[in-house]
ROLUMVO-795874 format. One record per atom (N, C-alpha, C): x, y, z. Coordinates in steps of 0.2 Angstrom, whole numbers, plus 5000, padded with zeros to 4 digits. Layout:
BEGIN
XYZ...
***
This chain:
BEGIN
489050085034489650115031489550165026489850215028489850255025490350295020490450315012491050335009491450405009491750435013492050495013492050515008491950605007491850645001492750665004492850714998493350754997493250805005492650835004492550875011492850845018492450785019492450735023493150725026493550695021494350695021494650735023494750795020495050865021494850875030494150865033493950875036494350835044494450775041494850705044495550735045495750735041496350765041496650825045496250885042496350925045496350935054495850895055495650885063496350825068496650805065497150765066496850685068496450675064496050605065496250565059496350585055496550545049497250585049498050545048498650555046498850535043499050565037499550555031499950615031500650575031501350625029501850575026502150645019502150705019501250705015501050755017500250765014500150835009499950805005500050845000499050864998498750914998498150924996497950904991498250904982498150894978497950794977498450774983498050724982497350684984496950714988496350734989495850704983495450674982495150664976494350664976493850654974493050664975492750614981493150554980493050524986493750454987494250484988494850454993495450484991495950464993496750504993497250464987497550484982498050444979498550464985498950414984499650384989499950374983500750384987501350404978501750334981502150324976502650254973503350284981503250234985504050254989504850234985505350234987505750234983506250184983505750114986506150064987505750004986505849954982505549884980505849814983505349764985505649734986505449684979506049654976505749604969506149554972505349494969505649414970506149394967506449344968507149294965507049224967507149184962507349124962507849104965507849074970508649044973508848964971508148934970508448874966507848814970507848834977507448784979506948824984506548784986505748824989505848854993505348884996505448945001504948895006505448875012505148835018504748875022504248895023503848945027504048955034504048895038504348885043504948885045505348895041506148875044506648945040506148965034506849005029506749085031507249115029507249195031506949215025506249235024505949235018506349295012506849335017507149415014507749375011507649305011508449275006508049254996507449274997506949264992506749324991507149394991506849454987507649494986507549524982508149594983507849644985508149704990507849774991508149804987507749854982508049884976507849964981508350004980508150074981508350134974507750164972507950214968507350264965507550294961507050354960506550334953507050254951506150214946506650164946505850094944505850044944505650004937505949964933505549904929505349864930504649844930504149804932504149764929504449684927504549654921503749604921503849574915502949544914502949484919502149474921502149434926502549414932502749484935503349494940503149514944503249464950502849524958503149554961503149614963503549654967503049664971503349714978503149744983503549804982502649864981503149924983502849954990503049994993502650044997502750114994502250134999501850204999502550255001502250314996502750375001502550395010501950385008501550415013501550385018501150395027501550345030500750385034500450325035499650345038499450325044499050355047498450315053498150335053497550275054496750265053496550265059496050315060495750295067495450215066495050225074494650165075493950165070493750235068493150225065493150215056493750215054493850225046494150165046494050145039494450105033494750115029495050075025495150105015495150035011494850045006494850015000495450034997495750004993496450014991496350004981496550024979496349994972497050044966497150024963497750034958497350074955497750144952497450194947497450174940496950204936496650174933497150174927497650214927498250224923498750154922498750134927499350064931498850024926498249994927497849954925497849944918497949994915497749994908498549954905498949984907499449954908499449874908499149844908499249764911499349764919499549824922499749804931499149794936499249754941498749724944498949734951498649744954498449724964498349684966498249604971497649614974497249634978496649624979496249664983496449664990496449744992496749784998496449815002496149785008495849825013496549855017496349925019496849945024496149955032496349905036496049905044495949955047495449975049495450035056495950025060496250085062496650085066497450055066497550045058498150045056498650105056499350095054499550155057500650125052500750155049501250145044501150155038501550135035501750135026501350095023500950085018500650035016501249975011501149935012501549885007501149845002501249864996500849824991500949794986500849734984501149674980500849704973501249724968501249744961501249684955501049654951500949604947501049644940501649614936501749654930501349604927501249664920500749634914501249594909500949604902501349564896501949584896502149654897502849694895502749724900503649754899504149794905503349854904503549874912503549954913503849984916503850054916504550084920503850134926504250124932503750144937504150204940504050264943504550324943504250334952504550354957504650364965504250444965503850434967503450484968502750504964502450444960502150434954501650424958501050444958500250424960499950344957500050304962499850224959499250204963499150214966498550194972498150244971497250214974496850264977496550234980496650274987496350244994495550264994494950234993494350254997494150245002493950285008493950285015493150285016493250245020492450235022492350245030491850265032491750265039491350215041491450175047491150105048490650135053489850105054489450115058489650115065490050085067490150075074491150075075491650105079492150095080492450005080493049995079493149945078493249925084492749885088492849865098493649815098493749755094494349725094494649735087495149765088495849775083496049705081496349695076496449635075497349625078497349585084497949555086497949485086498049455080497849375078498749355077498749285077499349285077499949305071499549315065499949335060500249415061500049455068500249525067500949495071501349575067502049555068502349505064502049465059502449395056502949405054503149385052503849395049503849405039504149425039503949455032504749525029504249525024504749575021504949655021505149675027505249755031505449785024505149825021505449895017505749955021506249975021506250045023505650085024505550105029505050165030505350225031504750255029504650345026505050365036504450335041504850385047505450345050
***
């Protein structure tokens, strides 16, 4: 495995092998892409009793918030997505990891691979710190480092959790 330069990227991109839109060059960085804040959240809520995995519609356990910023209350998980709306060939990855700005902050991720030959919005589970933050829709929060796998990925992952059911945010397309 190998880590893609700026050159590399640019060069992924430009050849229409690697897709990101809307694409913006400045977010290009020495070695991977910042991806910006979409403008819709889903935040957890208490309804009173457990969420049955099996049987409950897990979208009765979140609100979609839509708007141009968000307050990230402490120890509060949301989900945001990306502006950007991607696909990964067969032979790249990415590393995902919060900017080092978010961090400092008390905000947290967990650890995010994006698969070869993914192809959407990224959705990522935000963890506030000790106190509020205010997070703004179009802000650079993420940085994706892409890596190129030795070999293309021969099976895609179609395991039974693809398509799960889960919490749909609006998408960019």
């Amino acid at each position: 495995m190998a880590i893609l330069s700026d050159l590399d990227l640019l060069n992924y991109i430009r050849s229409g092998r690697l897709l990101i839109e809307p694409f913006e060059e400045s977010t290009v960085r020495e070695n991977g892409v910042d991806l910006r804040i979409g403008g819709t959240i889903a935040r957890m809520k208490n309804i009173g009793r457990p969420l049955d995995t099996r049987n409950d519609n897990v979208e009765d356990f979140y609100t979609i918030e839509s708007g141009s910023s968000f307050i990230i209350n402490p120890r509060e998980h949301v989900l945001l997505h990306t502006k950007e709306y991607i696909k990964l060939p067969i032979d790249l990855m990415g590393f995902v990891n919060l900017r080092s700005s978010y961090a400092r902050v008390g905000l947290s991720i967990p650890p995010t691979i994006i698969d070869a030959n993914f192809e959407g919005q990224l959705t990522i589970e935000l963890v506030g710190g000790d106190f509020p933050v205010k997070l703004y829709e179009n802000d650079r929060f993420i940085h994706v480092v892409f890596a190129k796998l030795t070999s293309p990925v021969e099976k895609p992952y179609r395991g039974k959790y693809q398509g799960q059911r889960g919490i749909r945010l609006p998408s960019f397309k």
